[in-house]
C-alpha positions as CSV (number, residue, x, y, z in Angstrom):
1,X,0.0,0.0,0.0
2,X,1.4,3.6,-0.7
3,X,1.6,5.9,1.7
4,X,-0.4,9.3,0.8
5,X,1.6,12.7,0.4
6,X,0.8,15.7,2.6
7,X,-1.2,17.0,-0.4
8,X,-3.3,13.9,-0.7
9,X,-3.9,13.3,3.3
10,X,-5.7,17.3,3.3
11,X,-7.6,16.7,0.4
12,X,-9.3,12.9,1.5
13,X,-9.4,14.6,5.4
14,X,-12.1,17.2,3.5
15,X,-14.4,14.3,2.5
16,X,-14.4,13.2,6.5
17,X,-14.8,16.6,8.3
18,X,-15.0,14.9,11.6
19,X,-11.5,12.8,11.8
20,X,-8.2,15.1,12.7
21,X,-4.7,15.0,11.3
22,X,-1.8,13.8,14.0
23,X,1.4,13.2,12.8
24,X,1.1,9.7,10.7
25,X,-2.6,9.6,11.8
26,X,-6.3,10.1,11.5
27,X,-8.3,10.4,14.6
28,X,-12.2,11.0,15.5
29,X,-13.9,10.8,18.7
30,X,-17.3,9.8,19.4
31,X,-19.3,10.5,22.4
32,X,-23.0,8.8,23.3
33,X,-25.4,8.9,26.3
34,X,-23.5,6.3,27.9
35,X,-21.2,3.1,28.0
36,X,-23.6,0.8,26.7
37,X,-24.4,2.9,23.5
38,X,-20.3,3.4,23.1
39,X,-19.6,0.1,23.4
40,X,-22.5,-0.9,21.2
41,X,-21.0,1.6,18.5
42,X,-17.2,-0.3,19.1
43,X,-19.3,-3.5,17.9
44,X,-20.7,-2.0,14.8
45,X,-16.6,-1.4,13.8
46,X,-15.8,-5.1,13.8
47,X,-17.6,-6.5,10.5
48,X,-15.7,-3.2,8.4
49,X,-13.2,-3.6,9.7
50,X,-12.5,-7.3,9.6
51,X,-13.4,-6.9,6.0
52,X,-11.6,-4.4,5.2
53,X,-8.8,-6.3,7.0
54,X,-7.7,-3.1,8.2
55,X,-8.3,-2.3,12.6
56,X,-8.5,0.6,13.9
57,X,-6.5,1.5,17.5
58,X,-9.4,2.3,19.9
59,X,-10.0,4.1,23.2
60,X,-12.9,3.9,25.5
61,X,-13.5,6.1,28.5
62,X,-17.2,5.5,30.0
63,X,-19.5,7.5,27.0
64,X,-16.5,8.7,24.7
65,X,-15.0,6.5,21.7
66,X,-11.5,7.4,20.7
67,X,-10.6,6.4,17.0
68,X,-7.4,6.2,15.0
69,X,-6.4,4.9,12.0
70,X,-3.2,4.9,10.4
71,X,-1.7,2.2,7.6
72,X,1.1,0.2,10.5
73,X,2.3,-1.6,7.9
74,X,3.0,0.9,5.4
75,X,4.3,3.6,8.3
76,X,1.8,6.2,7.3
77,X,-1.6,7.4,5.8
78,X,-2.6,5.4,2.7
79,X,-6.1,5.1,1.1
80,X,-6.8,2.3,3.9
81,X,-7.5,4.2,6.1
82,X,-9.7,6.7,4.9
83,X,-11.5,5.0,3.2
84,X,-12.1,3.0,6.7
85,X,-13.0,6.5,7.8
86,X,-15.5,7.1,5.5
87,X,-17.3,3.4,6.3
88,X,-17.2,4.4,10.4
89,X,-19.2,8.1,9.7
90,X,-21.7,6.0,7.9
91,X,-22.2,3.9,10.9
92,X,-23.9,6.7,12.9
């Protein structure tokens, strides 16, 4: 997988307004009414993910999902992960 130049990295980030830029990753955080709903949200990440054969690092504190992506593998940002991106914001 090739990793994405700067210029390509800010143009994909504009399709996914909610995930950041930090160093050789994407990040979004999601919050809900409570740990139940965020952990219910963590399970809806497991089918994309496994079939995208791409997994996302996660963080859960109580109501608040923490979300980044980056291509391990590769040492960077490649299409991977943004288009990952993209699947999770359809998920609600």
């Amino acid at each position: 997988m090739t990793i994405l130049s700067p210029e390509q990295v800010q143009e994909r980030l504009q399709a996914i307004p909610h995930w950041t830029l930090e160093g050789k990753t994407i990040t979004c955080d999601r919050r809900f009414e409570n740990f139940i709903d965020a952990i219910q949200f963590v399970n809806q990440l497991v089918e994309p993910a496994e079939a995208a054969s791409h997994h996302p690092d996660l963080a859960i504190s109580y109501n608040r999902v923490t979300i980044t992506l980056t291509t391990h593998d590769a040492g960077g940002l490649t299409a991977k992960d943004f288009d990952l991106a993209a699947t999770i914001d359809r998920l609600g």
